[in-house]
N, CA and C atoms as a LAMMPS dump frame, in Angstrom:
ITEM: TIMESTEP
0
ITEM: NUMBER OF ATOMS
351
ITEM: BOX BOUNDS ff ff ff
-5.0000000000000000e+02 5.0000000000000000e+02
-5.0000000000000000e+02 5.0000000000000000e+02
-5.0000000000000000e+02 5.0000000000000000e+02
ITEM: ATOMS id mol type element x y z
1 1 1 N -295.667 -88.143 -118.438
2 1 2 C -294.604 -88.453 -117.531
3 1 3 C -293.536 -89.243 -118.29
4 2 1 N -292.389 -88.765 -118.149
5 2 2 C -291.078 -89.238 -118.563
6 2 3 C -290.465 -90.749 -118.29
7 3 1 N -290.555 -91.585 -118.875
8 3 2 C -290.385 -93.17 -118.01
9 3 3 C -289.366 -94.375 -118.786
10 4 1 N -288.662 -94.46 -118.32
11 4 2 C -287.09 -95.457 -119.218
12 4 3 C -288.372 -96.878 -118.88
13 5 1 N -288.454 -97.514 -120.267
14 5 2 C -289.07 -98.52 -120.875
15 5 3 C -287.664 -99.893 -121.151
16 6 1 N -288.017 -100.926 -120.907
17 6 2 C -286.907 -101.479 -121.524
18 6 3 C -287.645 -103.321 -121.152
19 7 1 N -287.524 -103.841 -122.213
20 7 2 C -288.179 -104.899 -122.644
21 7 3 C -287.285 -106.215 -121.809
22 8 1 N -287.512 -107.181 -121.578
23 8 2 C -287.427 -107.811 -120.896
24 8 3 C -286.252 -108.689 -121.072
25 9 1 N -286.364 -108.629 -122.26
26 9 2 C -285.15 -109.569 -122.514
27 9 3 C -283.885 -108.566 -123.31
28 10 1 N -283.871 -107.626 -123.321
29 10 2 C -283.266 -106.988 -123.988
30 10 3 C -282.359 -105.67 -122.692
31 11 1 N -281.33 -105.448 -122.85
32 11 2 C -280.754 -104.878 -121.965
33 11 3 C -281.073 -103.285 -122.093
34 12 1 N -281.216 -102.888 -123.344
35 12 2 C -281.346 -101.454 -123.903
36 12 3 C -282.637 -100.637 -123.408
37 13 1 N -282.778 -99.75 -123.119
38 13 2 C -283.957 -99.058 -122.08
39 13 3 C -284.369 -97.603 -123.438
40 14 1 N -285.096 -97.349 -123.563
41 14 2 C -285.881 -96.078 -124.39
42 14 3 C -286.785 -95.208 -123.329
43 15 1 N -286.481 -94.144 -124.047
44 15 2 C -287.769 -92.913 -123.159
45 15 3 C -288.933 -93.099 -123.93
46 16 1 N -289.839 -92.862 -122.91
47 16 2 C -291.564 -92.87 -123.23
48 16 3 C -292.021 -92.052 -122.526
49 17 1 N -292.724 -91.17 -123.18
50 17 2 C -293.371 -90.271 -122.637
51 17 3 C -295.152 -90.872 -122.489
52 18 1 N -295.477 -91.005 -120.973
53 18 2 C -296.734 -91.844 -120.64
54 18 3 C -297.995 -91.003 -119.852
55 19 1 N -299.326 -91.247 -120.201
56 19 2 C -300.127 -90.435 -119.581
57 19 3 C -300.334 -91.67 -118.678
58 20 1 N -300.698 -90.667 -117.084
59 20 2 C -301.078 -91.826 -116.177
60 20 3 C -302.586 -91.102 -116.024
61 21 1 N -303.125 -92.807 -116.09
62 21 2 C -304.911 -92.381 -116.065
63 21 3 C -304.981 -93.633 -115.237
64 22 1 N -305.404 -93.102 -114.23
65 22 2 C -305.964 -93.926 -112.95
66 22 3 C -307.385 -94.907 -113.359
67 23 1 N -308.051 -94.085 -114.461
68 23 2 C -309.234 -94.913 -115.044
69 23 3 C -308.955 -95.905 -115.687
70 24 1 N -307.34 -96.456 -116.082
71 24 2 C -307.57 -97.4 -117.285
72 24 3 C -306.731 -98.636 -116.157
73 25 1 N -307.304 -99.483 -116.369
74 25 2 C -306.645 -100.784 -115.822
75 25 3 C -305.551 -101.383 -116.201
76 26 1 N -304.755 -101.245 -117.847
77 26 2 C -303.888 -101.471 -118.132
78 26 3 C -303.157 -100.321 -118.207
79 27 1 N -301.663 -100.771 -118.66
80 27 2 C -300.408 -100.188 -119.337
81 27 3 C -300.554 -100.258 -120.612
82 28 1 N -300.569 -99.207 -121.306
83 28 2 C -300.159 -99.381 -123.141
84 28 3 C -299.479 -98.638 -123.475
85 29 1 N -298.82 -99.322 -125.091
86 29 2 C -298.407 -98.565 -125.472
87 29 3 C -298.581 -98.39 -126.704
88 30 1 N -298.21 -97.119 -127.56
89 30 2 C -298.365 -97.067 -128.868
90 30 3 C -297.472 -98.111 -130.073
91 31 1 N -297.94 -98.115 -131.425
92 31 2 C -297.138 -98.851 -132.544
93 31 3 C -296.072 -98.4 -132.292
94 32 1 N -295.679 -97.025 -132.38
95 32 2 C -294.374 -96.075 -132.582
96 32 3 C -293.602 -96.896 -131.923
97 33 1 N -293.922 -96.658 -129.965
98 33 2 C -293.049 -97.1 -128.633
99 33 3 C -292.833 -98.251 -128.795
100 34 1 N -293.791 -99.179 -129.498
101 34 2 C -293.443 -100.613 -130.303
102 34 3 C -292.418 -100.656 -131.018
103 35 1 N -292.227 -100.092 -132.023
104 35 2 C -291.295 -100.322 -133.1
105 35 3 C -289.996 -99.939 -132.845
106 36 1 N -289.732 -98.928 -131.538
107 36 2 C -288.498 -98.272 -131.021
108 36 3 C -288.126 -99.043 -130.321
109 37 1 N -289.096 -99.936 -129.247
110 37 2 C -288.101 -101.025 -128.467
111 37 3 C -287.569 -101.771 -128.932
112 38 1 N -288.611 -102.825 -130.074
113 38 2 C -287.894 -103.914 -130.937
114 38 3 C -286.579 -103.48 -131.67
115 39 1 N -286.527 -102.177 -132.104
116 39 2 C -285.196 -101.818 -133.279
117 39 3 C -284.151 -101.405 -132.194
118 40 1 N -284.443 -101.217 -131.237
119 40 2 C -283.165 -101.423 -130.068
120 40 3 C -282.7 -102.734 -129.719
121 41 1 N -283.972 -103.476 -130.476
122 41 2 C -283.559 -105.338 -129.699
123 41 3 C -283.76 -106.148 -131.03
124 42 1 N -282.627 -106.267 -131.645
125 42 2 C -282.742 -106.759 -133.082
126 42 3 C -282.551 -108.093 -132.938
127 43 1 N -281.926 -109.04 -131.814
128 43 2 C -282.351 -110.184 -131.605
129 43 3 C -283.898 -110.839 -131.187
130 44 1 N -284.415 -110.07 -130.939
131 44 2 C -286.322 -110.337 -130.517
132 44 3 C -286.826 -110.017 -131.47
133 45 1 N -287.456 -110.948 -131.682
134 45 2 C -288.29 -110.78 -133.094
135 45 3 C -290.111 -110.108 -132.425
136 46 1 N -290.583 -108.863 -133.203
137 46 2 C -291.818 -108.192 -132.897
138 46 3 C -292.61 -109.47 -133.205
139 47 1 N -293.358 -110.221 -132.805
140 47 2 C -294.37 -111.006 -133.018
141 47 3 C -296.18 -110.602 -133.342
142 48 1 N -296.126 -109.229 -133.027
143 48 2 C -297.412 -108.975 -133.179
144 48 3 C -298.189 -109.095 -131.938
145 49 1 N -297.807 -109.524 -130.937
146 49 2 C -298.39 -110.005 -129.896
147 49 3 C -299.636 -108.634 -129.266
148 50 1 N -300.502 -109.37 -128.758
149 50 2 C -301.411 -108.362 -127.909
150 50 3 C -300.724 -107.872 -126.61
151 51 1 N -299.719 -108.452 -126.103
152 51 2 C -298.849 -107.494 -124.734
153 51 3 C -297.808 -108.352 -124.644
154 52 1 N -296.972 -107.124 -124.019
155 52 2 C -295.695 -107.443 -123.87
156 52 3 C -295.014 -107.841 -122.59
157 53 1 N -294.018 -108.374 -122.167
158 53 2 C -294.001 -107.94 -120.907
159 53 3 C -292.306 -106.736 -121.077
160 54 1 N -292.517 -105.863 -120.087
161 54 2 C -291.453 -105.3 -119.862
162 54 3 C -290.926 -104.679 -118.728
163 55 1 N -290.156 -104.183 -118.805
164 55 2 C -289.802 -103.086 -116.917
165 55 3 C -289.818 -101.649 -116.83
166 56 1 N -290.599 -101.219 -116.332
167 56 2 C -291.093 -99.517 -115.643
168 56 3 C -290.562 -99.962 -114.518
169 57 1 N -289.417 -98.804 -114.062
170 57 2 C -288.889 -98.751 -112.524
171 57 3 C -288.58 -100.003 -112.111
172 58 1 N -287.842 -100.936 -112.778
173 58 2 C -287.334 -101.961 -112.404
174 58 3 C -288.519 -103.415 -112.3
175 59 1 N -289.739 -102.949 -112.453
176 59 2 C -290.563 -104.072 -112.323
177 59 3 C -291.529 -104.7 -113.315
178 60 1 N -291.295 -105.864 -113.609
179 60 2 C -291.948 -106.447 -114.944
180 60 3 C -293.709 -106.535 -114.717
181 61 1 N -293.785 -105.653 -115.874
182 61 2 C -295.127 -106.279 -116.055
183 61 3 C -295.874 -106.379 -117.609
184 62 1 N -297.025 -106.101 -117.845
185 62 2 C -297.271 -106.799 -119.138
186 62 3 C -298.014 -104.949 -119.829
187 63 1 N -297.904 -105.093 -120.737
188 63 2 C -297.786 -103.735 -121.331
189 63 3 C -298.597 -104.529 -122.84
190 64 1 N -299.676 -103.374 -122.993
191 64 2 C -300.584 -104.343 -124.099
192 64 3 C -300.543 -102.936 -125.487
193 65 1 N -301.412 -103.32 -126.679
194 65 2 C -301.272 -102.611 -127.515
195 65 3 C -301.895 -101.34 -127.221
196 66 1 N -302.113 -100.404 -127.737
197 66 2 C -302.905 -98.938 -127.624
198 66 3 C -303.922 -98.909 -128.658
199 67 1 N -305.17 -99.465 -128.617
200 67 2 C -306.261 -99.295 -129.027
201 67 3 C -307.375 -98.319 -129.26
202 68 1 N -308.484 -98.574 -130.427
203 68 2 C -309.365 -97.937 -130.626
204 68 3 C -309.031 -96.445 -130.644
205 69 1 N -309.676 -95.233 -129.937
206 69 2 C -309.575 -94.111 -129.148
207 69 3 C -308.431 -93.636 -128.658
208 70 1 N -307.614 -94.698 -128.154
209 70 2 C -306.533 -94.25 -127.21
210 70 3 C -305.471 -94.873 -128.306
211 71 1 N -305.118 -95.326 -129.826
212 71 2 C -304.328 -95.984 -130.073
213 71 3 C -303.194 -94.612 -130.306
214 72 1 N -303.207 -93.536 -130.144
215 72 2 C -301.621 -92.666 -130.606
216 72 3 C -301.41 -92.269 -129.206
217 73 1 N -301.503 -92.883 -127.492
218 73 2 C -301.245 -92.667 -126.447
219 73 3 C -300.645 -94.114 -125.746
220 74 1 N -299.67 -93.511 -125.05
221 74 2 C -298.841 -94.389 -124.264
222 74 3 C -299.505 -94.191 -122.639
223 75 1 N -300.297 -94.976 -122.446
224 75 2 C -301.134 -94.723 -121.053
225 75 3 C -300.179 -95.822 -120.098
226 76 1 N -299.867 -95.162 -118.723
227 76 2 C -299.375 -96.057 -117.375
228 76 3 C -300.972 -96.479 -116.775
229 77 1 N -301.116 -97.362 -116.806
230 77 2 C -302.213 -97.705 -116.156
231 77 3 C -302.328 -97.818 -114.39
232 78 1 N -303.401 -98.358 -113.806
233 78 2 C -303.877 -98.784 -112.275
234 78 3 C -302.862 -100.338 -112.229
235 79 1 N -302.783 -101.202 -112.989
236 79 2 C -301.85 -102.094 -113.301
237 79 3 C -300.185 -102.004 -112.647
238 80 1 N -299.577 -100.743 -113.256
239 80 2 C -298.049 -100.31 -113.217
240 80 3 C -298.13 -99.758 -111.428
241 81 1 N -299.277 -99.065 -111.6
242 81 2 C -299.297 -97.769 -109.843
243 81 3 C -299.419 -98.964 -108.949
244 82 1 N -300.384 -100.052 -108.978
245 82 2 C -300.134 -101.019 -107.904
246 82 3 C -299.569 -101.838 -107.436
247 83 1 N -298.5 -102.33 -108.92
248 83 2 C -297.41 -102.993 -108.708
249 83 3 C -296.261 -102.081 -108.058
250 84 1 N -295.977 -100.902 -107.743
251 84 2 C -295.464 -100.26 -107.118
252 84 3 C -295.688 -99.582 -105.951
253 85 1 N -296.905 -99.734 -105.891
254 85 2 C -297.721 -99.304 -104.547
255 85 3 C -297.714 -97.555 -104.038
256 86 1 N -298.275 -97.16 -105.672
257 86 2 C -297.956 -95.621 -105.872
258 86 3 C -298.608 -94.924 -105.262
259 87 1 N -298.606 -93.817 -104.903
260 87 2 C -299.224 -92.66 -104.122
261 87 3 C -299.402 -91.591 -105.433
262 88 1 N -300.5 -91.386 -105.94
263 88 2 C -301.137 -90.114 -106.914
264 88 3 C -302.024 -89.301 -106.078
265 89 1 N -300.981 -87.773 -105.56
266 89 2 C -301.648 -86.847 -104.925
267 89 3 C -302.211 -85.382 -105.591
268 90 1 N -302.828 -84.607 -105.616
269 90 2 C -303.356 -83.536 -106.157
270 90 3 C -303.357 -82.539 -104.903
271 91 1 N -302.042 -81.485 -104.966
272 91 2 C -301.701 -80.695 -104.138
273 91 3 C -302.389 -79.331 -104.003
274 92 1 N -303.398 -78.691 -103.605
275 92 2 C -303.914 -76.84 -104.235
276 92 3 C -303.196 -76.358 -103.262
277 93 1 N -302.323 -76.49 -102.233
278 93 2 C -301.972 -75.058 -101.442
279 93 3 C -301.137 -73.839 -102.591
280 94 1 N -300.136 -74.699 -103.226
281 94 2 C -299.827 -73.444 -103.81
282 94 3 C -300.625 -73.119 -105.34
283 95 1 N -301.38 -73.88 -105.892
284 95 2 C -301.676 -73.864 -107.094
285 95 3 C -303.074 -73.92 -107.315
286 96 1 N -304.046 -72.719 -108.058
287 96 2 C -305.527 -72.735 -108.447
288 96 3 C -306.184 -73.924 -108.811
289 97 1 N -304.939 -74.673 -109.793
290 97 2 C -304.933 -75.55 -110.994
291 97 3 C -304.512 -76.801 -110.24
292 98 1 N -303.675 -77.102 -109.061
293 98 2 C -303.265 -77.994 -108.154
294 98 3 C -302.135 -78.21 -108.991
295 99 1 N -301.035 -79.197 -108.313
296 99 2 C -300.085 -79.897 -108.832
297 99 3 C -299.927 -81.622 -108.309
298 100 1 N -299.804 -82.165 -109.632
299 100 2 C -300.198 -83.986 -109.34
300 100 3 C -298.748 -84.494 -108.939
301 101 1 N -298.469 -85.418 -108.109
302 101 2 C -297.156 -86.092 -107.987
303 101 3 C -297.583 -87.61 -107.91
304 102 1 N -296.97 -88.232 -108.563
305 102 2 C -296.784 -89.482 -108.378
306 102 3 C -295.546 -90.493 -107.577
307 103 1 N -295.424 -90.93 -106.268
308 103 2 C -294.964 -91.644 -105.585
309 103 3 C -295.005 -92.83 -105.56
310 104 1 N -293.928 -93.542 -104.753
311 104 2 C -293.918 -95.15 -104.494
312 104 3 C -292.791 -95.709 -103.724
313 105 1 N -292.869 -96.485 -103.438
314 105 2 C -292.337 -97.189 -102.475
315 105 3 C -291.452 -97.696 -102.533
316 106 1 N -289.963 -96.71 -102.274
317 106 2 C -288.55 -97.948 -102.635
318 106 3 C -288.186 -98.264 -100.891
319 107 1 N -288.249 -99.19 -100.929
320 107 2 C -287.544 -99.866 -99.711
321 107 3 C -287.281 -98.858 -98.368
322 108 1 N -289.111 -98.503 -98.209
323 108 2 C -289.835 -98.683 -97.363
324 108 3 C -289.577 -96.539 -97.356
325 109 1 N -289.139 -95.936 -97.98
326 109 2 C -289.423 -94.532 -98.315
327 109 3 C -290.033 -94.453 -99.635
328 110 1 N -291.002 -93.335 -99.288
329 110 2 C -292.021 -92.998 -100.293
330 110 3 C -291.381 -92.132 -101.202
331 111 1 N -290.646 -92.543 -102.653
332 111 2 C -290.122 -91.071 -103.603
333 111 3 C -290.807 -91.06 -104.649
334 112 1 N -290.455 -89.813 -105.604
335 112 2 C -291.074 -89.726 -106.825
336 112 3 C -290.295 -90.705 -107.737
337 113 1 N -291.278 -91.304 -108.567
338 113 2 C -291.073 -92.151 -109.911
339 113 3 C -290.15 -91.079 -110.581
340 114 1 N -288.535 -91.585 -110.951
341 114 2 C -288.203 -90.7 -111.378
342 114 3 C -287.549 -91.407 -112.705
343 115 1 N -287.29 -90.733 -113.594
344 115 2 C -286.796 -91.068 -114.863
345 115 3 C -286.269 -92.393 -115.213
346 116 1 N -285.083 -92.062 -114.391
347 116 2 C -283.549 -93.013 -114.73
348 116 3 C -284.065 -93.958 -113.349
349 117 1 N -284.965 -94.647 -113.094
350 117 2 C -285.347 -95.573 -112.404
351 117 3 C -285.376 -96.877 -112.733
């Protein structure tokens, strides 16, 4: 899923392309998505830190490294979906294979998480 990233203190926003896995409790992200926010924000110095905080869809939260197994994936975690109070549905009427949408709650209508959010 397609998602404008943009660090907290820094005004500049980057695309990330993010798997959402309902199994993982955090947000991560990869070295790469690391090294692209900081070189957009040349006043913040990368510290190395174990998480960050930043904004998905306007709302801060803490975004940690991409480890072990999962370290070359940018995962949205159960973390990001509840701070937004997301709706992840799995549709089969028209599809064998189903089709997934992810929703949430802007001021009090349910839309899709969309890009430029």
């Amino acid at each position: 899923m397609p998602v404008k990233l943009q660090h907290d203190k820094c005004p500049i926003a980057i695309n990330v392309i993010f798997k959402v896995d309902t199994g993982s409790p955090i947000t991560t992200l990869t070295e790469e998505a690391i090294e692209r926010l900081y070189s957009n924000c040349p006043r913040i110095e990368n510290t190395r830190k174990i998480f960050y905080r930043s904004r998905i869809a306007g709302r801060l939260i803490e975004i940690y490294n991409s480890v072990k197994h999962y370290h070359n994936l940018n995962i949205l975690g159960v973390d990001f979906m509840q701070s937004v109070d997301a709706r992840l549905t799995v549709d089969y009427s028209k599809s064998r294979d189903g089709t997934f949408s992810l929703k949430f709650d802007v001021n009090g209508e349910v839309k899709p998480l969309e890009n430029d959010l």
